[in-house]
Each structure stands twice: as structure tokens, then as C-alpha cells.
TORKOL-4160 file (C-alpha; in steps of 0.2 Angstrom, whole numbers, padded with zeros to 4 digits, m for minus):
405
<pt num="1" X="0294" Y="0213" Z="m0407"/>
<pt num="2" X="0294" Y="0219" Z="m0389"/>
<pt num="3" X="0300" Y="0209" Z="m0374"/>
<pt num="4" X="0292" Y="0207" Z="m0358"/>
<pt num="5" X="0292" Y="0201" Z="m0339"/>
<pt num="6" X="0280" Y="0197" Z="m0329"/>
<pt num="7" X="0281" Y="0202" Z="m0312"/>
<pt num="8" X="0272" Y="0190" Z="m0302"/>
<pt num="9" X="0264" Y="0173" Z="m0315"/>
<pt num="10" X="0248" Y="0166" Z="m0307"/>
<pt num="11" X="0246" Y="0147" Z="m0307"/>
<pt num="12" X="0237" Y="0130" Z="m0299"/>
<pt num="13" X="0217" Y="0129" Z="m0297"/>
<pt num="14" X="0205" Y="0141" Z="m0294"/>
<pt num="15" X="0197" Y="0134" Z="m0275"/>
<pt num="16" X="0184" Y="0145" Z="m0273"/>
<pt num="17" X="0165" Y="0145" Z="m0277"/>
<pt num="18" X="0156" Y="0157" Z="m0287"/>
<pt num="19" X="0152" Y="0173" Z="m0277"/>
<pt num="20" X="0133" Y="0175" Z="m0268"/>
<pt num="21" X="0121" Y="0188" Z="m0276"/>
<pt num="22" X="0118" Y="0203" Z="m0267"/>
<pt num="23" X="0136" Y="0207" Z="m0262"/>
<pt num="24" X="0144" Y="0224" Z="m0266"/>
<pt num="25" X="0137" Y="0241" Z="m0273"/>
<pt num="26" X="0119" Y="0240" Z="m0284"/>
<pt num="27" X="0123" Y="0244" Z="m0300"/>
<pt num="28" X="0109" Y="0252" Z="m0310"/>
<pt num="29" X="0106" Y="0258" Z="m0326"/>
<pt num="30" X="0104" Y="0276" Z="m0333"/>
<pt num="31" X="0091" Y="0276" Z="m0347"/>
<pt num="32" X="0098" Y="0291" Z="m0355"/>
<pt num="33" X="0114" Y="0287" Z="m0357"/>
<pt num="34" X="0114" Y="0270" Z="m0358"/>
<pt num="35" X="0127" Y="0269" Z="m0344"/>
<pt num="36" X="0129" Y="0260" Z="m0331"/>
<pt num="37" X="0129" Y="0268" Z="m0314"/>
<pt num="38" X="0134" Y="0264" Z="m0296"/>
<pt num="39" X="0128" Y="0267" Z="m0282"/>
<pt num="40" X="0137" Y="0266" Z="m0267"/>
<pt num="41" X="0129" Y="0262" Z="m0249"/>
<pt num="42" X="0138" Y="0257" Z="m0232"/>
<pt num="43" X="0138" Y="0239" Z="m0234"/>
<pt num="44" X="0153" Y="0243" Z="m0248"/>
<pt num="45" X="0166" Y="0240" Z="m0237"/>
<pt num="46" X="0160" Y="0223" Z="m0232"/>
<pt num="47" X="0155" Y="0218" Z="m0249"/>
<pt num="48" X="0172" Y="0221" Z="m0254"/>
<pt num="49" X="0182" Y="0214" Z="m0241"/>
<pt num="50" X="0169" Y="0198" Z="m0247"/>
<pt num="51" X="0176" Y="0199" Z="m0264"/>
<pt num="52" X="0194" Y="0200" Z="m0262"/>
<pt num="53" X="0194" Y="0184" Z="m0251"/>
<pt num="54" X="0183" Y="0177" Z="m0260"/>
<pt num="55" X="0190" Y="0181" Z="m0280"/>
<pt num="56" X="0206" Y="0190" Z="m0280"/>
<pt num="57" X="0217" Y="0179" Z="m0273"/>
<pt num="58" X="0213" Y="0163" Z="m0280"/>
<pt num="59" X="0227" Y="0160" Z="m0290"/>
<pt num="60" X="0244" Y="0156" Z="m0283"/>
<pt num="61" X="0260" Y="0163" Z="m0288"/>
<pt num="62" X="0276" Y="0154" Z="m0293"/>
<pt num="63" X="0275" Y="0153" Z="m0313"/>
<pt num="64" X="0290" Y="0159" Z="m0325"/>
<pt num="65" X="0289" Y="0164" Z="m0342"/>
<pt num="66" X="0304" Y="0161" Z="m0356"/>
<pt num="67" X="0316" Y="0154" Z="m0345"/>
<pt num="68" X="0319" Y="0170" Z="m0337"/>
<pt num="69" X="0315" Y="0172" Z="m0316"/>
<pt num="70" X="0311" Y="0190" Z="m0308"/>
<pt num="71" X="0322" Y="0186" Z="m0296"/>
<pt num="72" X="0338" Y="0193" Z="m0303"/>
<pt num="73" X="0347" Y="0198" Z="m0287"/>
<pt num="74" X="0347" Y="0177" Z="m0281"/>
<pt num="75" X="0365" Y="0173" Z="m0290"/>
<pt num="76" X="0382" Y="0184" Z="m0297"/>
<pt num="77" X="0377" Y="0180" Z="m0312"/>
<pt num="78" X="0360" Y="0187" Z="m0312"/>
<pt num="79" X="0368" Y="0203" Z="m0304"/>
<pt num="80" X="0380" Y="0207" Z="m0319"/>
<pt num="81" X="0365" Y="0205" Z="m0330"/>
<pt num="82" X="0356" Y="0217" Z="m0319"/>
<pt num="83" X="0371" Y="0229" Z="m0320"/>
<pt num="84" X="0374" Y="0228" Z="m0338"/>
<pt num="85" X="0356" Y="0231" Z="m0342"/>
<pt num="86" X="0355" Y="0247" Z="m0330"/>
<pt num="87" X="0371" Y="0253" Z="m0340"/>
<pt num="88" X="0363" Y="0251" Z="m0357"/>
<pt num="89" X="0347" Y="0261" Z="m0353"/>
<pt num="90" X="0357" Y="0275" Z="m0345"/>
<pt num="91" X="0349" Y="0291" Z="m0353"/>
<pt num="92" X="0334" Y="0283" Z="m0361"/>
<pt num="93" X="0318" Y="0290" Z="m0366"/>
<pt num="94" X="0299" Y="0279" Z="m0364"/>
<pt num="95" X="0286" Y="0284" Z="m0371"/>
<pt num="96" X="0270" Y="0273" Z="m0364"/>
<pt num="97" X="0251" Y="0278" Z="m0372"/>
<pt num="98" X="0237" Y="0275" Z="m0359"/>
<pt num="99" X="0219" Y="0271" Z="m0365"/>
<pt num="100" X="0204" Y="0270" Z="m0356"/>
<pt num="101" X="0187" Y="0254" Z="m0352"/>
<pt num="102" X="0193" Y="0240" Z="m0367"/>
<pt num="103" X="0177" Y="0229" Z="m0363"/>
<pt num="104" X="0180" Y="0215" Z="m0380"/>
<pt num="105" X="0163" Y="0208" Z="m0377"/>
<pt num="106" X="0143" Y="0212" Z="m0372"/>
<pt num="107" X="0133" Y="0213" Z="m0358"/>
<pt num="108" X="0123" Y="0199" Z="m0354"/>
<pt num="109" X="0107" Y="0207" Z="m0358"/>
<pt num="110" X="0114" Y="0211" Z="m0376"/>
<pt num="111" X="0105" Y="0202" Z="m0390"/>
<pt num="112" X="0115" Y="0201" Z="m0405"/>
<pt num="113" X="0112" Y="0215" Z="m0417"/>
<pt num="114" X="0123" Y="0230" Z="m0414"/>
<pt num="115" X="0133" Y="0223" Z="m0403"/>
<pt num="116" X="0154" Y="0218" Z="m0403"/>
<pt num="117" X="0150" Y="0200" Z="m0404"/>
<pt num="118" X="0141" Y="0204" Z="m0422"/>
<pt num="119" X="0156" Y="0217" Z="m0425"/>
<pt num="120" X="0166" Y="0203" Z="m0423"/>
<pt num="121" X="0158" Y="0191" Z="m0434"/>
<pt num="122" X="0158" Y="0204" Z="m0449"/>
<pt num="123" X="0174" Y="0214" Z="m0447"/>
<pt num="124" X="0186" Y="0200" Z="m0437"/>
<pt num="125" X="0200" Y="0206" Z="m0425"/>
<pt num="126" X="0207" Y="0219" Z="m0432"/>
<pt num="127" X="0194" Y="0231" Z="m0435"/>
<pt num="128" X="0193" Y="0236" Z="m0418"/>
<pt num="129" X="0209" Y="0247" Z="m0415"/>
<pt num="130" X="0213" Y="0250" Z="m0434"/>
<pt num="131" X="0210" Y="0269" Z="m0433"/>
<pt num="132" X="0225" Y="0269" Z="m0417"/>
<pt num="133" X="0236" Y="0256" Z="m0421"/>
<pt num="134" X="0247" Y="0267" Z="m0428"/>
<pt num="135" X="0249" Y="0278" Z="m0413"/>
<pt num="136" X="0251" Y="0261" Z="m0402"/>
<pt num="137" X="0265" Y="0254" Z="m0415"/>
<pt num="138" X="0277" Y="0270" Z="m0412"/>
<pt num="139" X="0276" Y="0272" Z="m0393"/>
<pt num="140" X="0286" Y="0260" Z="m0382"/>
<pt num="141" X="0273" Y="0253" Z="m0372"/>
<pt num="142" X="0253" Y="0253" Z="m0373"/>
<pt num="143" X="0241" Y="0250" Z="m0361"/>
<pt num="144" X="0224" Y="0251" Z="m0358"/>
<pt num="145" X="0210" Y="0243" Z="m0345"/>
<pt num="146" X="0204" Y="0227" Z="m0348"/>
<pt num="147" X="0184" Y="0226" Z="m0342"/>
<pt num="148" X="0175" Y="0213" Z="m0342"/>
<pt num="149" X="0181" Y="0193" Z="m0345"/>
<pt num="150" X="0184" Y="0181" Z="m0359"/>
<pt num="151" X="0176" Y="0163" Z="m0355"/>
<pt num="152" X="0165" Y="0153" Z="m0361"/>
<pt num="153" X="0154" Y="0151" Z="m0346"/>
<pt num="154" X="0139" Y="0154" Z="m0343"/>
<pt num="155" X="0138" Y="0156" Z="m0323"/>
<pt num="156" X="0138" Y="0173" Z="m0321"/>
<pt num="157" X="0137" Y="0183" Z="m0304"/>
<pt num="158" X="0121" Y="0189" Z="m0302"/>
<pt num="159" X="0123" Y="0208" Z="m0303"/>
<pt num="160" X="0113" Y="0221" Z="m0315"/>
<pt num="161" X="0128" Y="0222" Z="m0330"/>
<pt num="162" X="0140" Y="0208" Z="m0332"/>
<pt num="163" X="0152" Y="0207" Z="m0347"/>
<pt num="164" X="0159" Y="0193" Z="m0356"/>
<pt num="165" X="0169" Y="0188" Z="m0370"/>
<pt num="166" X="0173" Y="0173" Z="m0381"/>
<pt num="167" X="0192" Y="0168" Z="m0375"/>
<pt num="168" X="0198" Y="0170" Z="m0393"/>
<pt num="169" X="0193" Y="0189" Z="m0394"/>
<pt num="170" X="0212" Y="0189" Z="m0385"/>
<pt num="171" X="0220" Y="0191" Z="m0401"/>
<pt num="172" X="0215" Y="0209" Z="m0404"/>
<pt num="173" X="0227" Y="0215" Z="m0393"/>
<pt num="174" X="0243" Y="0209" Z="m0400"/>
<pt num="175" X="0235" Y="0214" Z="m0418"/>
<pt num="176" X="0233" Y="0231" Z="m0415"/>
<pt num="177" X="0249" Y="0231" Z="m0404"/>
<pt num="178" X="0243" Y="0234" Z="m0386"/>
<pt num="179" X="0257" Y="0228" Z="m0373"/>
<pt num="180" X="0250" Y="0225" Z="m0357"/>
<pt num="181" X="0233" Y="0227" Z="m0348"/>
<pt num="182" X="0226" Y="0233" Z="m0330"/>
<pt num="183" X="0215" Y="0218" Z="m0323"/>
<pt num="184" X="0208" Y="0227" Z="m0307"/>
<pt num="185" X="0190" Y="0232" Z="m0310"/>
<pt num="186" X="0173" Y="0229" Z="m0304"/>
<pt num="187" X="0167" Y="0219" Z="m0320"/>
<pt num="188" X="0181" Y="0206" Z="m0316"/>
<pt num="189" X="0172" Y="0194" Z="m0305"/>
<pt num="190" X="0156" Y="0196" Z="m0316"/>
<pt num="191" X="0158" Y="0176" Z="m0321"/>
<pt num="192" X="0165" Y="0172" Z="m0306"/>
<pt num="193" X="0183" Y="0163" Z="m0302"/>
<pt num="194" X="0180" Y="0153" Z="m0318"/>
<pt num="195" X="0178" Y="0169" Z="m0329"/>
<pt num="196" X="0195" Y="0177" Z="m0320"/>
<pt num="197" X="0204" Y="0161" Z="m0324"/>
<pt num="198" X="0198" Y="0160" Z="m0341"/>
<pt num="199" X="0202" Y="0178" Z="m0345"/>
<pt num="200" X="0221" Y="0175" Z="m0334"/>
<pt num="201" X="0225" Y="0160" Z="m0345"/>
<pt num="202" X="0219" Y="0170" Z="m0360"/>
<pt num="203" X="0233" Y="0185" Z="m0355"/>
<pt num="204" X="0246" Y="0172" Z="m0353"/>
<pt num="205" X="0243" Y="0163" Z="m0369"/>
<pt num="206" X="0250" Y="0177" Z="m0378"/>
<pt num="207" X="0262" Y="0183" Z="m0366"/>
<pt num="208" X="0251" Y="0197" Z="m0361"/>
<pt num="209" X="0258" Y="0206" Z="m0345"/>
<pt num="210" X="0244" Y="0210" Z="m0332"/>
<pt num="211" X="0240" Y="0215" Z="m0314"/>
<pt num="212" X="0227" Y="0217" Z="m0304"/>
<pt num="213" X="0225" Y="0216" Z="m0284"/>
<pt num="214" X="0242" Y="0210" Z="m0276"/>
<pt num="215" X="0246" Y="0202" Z="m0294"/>
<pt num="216" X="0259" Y="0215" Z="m0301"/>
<pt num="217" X="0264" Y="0216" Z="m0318"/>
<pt num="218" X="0281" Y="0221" Z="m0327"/>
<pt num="219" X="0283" Y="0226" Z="m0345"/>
<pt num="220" X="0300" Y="0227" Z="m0352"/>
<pt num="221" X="0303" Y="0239" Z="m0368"/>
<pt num="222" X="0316" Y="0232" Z="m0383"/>
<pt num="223" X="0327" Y="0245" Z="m0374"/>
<pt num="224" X="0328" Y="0236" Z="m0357"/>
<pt num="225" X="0318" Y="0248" Z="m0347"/>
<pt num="226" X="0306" Y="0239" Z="m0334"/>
<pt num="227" X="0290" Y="0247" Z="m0333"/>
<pt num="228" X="0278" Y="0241" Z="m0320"/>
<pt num="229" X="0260" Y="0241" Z="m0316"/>
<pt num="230" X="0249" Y="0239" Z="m0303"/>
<pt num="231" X="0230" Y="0237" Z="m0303"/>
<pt num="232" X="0215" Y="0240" Z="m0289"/>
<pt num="233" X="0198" Y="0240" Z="m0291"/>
<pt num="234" X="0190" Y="0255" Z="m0277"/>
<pt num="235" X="0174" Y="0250" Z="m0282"/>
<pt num="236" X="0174" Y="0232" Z="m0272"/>
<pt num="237" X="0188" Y="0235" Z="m0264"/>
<pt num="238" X="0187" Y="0250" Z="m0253"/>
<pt num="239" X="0204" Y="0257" Z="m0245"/>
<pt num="240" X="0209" Y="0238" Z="m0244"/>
<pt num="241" X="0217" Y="0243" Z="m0262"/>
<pt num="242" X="0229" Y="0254" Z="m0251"/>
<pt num="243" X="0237" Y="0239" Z="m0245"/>
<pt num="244" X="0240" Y="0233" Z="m0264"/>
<pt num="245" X="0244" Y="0248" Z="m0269"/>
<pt num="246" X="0260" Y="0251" Z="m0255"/>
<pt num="247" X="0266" Y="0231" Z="m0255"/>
<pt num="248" X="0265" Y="0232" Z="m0275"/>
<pt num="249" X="0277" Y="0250" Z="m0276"/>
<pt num="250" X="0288" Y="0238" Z="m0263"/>
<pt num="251" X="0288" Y="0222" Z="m0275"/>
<pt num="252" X="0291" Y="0233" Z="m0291"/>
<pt num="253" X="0305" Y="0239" Z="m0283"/>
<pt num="254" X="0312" Y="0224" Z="m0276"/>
<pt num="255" X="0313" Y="0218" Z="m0295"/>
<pt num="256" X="0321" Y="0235" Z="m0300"/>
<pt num="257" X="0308" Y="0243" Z="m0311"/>
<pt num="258" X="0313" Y="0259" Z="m0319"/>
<pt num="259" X="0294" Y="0267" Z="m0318"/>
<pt num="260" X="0279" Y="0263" Z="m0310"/>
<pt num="261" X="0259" Y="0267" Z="m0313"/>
<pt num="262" X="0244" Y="0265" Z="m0303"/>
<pt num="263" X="0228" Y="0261" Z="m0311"/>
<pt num="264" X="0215" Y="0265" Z="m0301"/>
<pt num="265" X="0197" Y="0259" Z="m0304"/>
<pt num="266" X="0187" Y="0272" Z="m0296"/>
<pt num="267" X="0175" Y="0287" Z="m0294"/>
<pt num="268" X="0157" Y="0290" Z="m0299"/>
<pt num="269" X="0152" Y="0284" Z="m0318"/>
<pt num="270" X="0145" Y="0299" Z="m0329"/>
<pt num="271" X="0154" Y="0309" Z="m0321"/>
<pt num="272" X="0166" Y="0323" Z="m0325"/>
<pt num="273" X="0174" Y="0328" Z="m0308"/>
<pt num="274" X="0186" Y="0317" Z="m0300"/>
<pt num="275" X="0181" Y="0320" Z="m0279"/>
<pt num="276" X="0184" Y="0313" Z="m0262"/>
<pt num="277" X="0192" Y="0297" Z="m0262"/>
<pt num="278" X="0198" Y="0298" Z="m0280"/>
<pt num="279" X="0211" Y="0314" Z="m0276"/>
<pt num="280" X="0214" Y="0307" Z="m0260"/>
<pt num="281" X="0221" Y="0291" Z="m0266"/>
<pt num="282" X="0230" Y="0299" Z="m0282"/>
<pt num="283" X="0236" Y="0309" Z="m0270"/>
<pt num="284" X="0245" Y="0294" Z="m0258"/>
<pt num="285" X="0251" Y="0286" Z="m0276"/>
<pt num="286" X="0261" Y="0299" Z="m0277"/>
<pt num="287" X="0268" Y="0302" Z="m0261"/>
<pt num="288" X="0273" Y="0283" Z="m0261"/>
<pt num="289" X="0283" Y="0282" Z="m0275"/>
<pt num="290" X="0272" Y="0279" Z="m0291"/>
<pt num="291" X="0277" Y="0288" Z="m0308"/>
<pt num="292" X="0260" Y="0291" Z="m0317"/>
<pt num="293" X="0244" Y="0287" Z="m0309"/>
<pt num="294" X="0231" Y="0283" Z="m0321"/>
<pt num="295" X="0213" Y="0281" Z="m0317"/>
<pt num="296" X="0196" Y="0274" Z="m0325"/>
<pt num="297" X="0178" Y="0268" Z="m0322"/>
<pt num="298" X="0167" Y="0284" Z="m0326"/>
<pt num="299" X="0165" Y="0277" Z="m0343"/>
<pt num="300" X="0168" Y="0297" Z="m0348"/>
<pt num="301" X="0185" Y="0309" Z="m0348"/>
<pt num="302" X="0188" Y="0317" Z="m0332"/>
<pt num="303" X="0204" Y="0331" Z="m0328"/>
<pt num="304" X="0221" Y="0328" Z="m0324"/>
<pt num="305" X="0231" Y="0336" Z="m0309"/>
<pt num="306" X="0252" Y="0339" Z="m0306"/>
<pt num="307" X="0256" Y="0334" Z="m0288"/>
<pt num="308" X="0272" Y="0335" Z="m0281"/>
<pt num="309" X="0281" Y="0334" Z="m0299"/>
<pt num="310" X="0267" Y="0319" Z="m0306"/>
<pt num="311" X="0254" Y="0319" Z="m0315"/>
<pt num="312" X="0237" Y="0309" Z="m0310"/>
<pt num="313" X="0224" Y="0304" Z="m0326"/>
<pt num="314" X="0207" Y="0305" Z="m0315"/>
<pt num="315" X="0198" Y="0296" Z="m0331"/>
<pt num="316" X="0201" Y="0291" Z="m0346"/>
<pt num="317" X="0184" Y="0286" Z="m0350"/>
<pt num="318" X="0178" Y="0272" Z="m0362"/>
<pt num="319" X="0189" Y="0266" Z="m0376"/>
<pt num="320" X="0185" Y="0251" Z="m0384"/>
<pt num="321" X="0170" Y="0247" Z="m0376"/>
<pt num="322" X="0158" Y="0233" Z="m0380"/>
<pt num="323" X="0147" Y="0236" Z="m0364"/>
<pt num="324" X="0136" Y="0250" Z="m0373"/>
<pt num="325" X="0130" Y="0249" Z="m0389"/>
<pt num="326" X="0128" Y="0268" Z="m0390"/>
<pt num="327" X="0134" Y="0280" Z="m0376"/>
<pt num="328" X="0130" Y="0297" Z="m0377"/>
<pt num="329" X="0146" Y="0304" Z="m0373"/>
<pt num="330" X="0159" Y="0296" Z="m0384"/>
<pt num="331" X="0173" Y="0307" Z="m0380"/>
<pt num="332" X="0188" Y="0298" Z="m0375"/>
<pt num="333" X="0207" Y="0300" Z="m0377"/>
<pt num="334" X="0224" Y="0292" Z="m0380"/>
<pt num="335" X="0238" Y="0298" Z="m0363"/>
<pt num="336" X="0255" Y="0298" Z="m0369"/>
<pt num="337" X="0268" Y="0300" Z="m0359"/>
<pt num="338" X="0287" Y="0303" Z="m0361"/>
<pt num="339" X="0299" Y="0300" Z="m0346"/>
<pt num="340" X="0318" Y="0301" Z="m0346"/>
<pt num="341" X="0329" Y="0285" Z="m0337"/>
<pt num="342" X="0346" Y="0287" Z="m0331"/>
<pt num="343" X="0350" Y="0276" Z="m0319"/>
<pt num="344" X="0336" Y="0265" Z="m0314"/>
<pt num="345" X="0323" Y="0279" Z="m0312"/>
<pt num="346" X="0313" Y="0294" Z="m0321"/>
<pt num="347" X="0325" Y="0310" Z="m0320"/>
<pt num="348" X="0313" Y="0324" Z="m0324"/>
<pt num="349" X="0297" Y="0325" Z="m0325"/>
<pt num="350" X="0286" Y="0318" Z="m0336"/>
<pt num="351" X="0279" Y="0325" Z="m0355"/>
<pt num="352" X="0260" Y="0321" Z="m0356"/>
<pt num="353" X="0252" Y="0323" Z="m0371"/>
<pt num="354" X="0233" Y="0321" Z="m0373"/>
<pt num="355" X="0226" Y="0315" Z="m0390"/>
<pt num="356" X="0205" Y="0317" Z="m0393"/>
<pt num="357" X="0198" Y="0304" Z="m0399"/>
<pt num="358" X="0180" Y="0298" Z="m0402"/>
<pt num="359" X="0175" Y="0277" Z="m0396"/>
<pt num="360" X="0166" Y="0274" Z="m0412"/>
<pt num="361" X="0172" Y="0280" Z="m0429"/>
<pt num="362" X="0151" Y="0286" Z="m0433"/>
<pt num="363" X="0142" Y="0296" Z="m0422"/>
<pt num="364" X="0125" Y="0287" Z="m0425"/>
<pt num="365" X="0130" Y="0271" Z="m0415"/>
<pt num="366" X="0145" Y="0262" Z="m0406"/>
<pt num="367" X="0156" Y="0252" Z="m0419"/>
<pt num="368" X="0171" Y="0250" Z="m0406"/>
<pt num="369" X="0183" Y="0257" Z="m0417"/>
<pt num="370" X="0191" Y="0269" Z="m0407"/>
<pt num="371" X="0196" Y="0284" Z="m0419"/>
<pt num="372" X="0207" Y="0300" Z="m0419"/>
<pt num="373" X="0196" Y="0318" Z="m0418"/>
<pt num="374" X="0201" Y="0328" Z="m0429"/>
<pt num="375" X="0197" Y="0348" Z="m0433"/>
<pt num="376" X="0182" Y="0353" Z="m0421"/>
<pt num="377" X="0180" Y="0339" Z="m0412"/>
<pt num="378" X="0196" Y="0339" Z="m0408"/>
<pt num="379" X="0196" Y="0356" Z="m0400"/>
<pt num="380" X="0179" Y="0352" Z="m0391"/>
<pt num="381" X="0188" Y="0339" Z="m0382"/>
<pt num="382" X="0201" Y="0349" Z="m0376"/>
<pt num="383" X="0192" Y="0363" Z="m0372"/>
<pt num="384" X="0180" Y="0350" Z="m0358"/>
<pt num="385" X="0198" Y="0343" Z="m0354"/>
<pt num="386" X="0202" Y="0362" Z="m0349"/>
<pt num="387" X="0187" Y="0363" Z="m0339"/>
<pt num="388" X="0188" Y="0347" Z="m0331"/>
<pt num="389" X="0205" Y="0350" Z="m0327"/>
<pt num="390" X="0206" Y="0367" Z="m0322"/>
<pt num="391" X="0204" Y="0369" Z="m0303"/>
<pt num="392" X="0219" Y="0357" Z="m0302"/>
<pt num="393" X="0230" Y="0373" Z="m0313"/>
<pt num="394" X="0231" Y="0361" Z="m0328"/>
<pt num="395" X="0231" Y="0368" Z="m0344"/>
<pt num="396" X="0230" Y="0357" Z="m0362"/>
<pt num="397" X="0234" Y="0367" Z="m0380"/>
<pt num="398" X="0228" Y="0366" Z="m0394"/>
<pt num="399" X="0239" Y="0351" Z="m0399"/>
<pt num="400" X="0235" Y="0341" Z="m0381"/>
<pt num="401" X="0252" Y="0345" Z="m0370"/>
<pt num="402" X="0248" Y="0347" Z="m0354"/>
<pt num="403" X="0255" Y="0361" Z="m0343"/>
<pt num="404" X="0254" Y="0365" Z="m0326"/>
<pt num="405" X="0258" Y="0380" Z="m0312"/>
């Protein structure tokens, strides 16, 4: 079993109130795909600035887990530790498998039929990642985007979508060995600060890292190598996430991670073409310091680009995804990537492999089981990944590595 930290433990009482309607960008429903859709107007900026005073940083730090503190550097004999561990990971290789939107839930206007609460009922927990769970059992880390919140209330935000689910539906994730979980998106505040502190408590009753905001996360492998993760939601927050983003590459170094990545919550959903803001801010990761910037909200698979020696995942679409009971588009794809440690830090570039994959494992509907494509549809995939990805000079073969200029 892998052991983790967590780099920054939330605690004490949620003291705001439940967010107004009418706040942020109006979501609206396509009717041919099914998806959501967002559009953004120019009272974005304030609506977000609303949000993260409002939501995101309710919940006040100073929690440890397992006896162990963060602060490693604070006594001699926290140092040797420190030392001996660096020592031990000296030429190491992580391997860390990125997937996309996990939403264990339904929307709000779901009935029941066809839906991941009825999935739930008839197949139980382990249904849902049984096609992948092998992939996630050999890597040393997995991760994937946690949309939408698990709680028992029924005060929702009054928005157009708002996903839930029960608090139990936690237990998934440690069945189908999934490690850690980005928490910053625009479906996080959809039952307000009761659903983020149902949802937090949830994470932390299984030891679950997470991040989101200026709530940073570290995950560390049975080999000693800290990974850390930070989280920002573009959609509410606007360049305010730029702030989290730079003080969260600061923290993460402060408590010596070996690797970062940056999810980013961003873009325009449905579709293909990461633009604007998206390669701008993938762009800044990068040149402050992150290792692997991986990005999501389109609800479909977007390209990657190399800057400067790193690799940016513009979208890894839907994964598990409980928010659409059939999509049109159910592409998606496992990210794998391999980085070398020596000495505290990555020491070539990293080796990013793409593996197709479908969300459901029948075409007709969504069962949320995420499943491996195979023969044709395998290749159809990575032939759109080549599209998507080639005015960055990316290139993906036949058996998903990724290559660049």
C-alpha cells in the first residue's frame, strides 16, 4: 500500500453562507451533445473574485495526518530524515497516470433510470474503474479530477447543472487504486460550503490527498518521492488562480517535493482547441517551475504541447463521468508519465505515454466504466490526438508516445 502526505490539512467550521444565485458564467445546455456549456460574459471576473472569498477559503489549515508534520526542516532530526530519504530515491523512476472529469454522482435534474446512482445500486463500487484498475495498480501514482461533491444536502447553488453524490461513493477510489484527486473546478461550490466540506471530510476519511485553490497537496510513493499537486479552477476564478498557482510552486518547494503538476480547470467545453488563456497560462506553469501541466473542463480530449522541455495536457476530457448519461463524444484517455529523480528533482525530460480509452464500455449509453480502446478505435483516437496536437509539433504513434520537434 502506498504512503502519502498531505501538504496542507484543512480543519475547523465552515463560516460562510451558501453562495447567491446569479453569480459567475451561465452555464447552458447543448441538446445535441448533452453537454454542458459555458458561456463566459464580462462579469466573470467579479463573479469569481465573489466565489473565492466566499467558498474556497473557508476551511482553515493546521491538520496533520499519521503523526507525521510537513514541516520537516523545524528540528536536526527532522533534517536527517529529510537527508536520508533524498539519498534513498537518488536515480529513481515515477511513473504517475493522469485521467480526466471523475463526476461519482448525477446532475440534479437526473431522475434515476440510467443514471450512476442506479449503476451504483446494481453493480456496487467496484464496477466503475474495473476495465483500468489494472493500469492504475502498476503505476506509482494516479490521479484524476474530482467534479462535483459528495453530501447529503440538498441546498444546492442555484446554477443550470449542479452534481452530487452520496458521501459513501468515496470508496471507489481506493478500490480501483486511484491515489490523489484535483479538487479545483467549477462544479465544487454546486452545494455550497456544506457540499465542499462534506466532499473534504470525505477525501480525508480515507487518507485521500487533494488540492484545490491555495490548498496544496502532496502525494508520497512507497519509494519516498514527494509528488505535489496544485488545483485552480479558470472558470470562477479568472487570473486570480495565477496567484495559487506561484504561492503553491513556492509551498511545494518549501516542503521539498521532488515533482510538481498543475491542474488547470479551463478552456471552452466541447471543444477540441486549447486557445487564449489556456496556452497562455500552461505556458506561465511552465516557466515557473511546474513539471507536467495537466488540464481538464472541455468534457472532450484536447492536444498536448512541449514547452521549454515540458509537456502541457490541454484536456483530458471526461473519465468517469456521472454528469451525462450519454455524451456523444466518449473519447477520453489515460496520460502516463515517466520522470527520472536524482537528487530532489526530475533530471531529464519526461516520457508521456497516451493510452485511448472510451468512458463507457458500450457505445449505446454511459455505464461509467471507463475502458481501454482497442484495434480501430484505438487508432481513431490517436489519429484526432495528432490533429488536435499538431500546430504544437507534437506527434503520438501508433502505440500512444508522444514526440515532439
Amino acid at each position: 500500500m502506498r504512503k502519502w502526505e498531505k501538504g496542507l490539512f484543512m480543519a475547523g467550521v465552515l463560516t460562510v453562507a451558501l453562495l447567491a444565485s446569479g453569480y459567475g458564467p451561465h452555464e447552458v445546455k447543448n441538446e445535441e451533445t448533452g453537454q454542458e456549456s459555458t458561456e463566459t460574459g464580462e462579469e466573470s471576473a467579479e463573479a469569481s473574485q465573489e466565489i473565492t472569498n466566499t467558498v474556497s477559503r473557508t476551511i482553515e489549515a493546521g491538520k496533520t495526518r499519521a503523526g507525521k508534520n510537513l514541516n520537516h526542516t523545524e528540528n536536526g532530526e527532522d533534517k536527517g530524515n529529510e537527508a536520508e530519504r533524498k539519498d534513498k530515491i537518488a536515480k529513481r523512476e515515477v511513473v504517475i497516470s493522469l485521467a480526466g472529469d471523475c463526476s461519482l454522482g448525477n446532475l440534479s435534474i437526473h431522475g434515476y433510470e440510467g443514471t450512476f446512482r442506479e449503476m451504483y445500486d446494481q453493480q456496487g463500487p467496484s464496477w466503475f474503474f474495473k476495465n483500468v484498475k489494472s493500469i492504475f495498480e502498476a503505476d506509482d501514482m494516479t490521479l484524476v479530477n474530482f467534479e462535483g461533491v459528495l453530501t447529503n444536502s440538498n441546498k444546492r447553488v442555484e446554477k443550470a447543472f449542479n452534481i452530487k453524490g452520496k458521501p459513501e461513493y468515496i470508496h471507489i477510489l481506493p478500490q480501483a487504486s486511484i491515489d490523489a484527486v484535483s479538487f479545483g473546478n467549477n462544479h465544487r461550490i454546486d452545494y455550497g460550503a456544506q457540499g465542499i466540506a462534506d466532499t473534504v471530510a470525505a477525501f480525508e476519511s480515507i487518507d485521500l490527498p487533494y488540492a484545490y485553490d491555495d490548498k496544496v497537496g502532496i502525494f508520497e510513493t512507497e519509494d519516498g518521492i514527494k509528488i505535489g499537486i496544485i488545483s485552480v479552477d479558470v472558470i470562477y476564478g479568472g487570473k486570480q488562480v495565477e496567484t495559487y498557482l506561484q504561492n503553491g510552486i513556492g509551498q511545494l518547494r518549501q516542503q521539498e517535493a521532488d515533482l510538481i503538476l498543475a491542474c488547470c480547470h479551463w478552456g471552452i467545453e466541447s471543444t477540441y482547441n486549447a486557445t487564449g488563456y489556456q496556452l497562455e497560462l500552461g505556458r506561465k506553469c511552465i516557466d515557473w517551475g511546474v513539471d507536467l501541466v495537466v488540464g481538464c473542463h472541455p468534457h472532450v480530449l484536447q492536444g498536448v504541447e512541449y514547452y521549454n522541455g515540458k509537456y502541457i495536457i490541454y484536456s483530458l476530457g471526461n473519465f468517469c463521468f456521472g454528469g451525462n448519461r450519454n455524451p456523444k463524444d466518449k473519447n477520453t484517455m489515460i496520460a502516463q508519465a515517466r520522470f527520472e529523480i536524482e537528487d530532489g528533482a526530475a533530471t531529464r525530460e519526461a516520457e508521456l505515454t497516451l493510452i485511448p480509452c472510451t468512458i463507457s464500455s458500450v457505445e449505446h449509453r454511459n455505464d461509467y466504466c471507463p475502458t481501454v480502446a482497442e484495434g480501430d478505435r484505438k487508432q481513431q483516437i490517436i489519429q484526432r490526438l495528432n490533429e488536435y496536437s499538431r500546430v504544437f509539433g507534437v506527434t503520438v504513434d501508433e502505440a500512444g508516445r508522444v514526440g515532439h520537434p
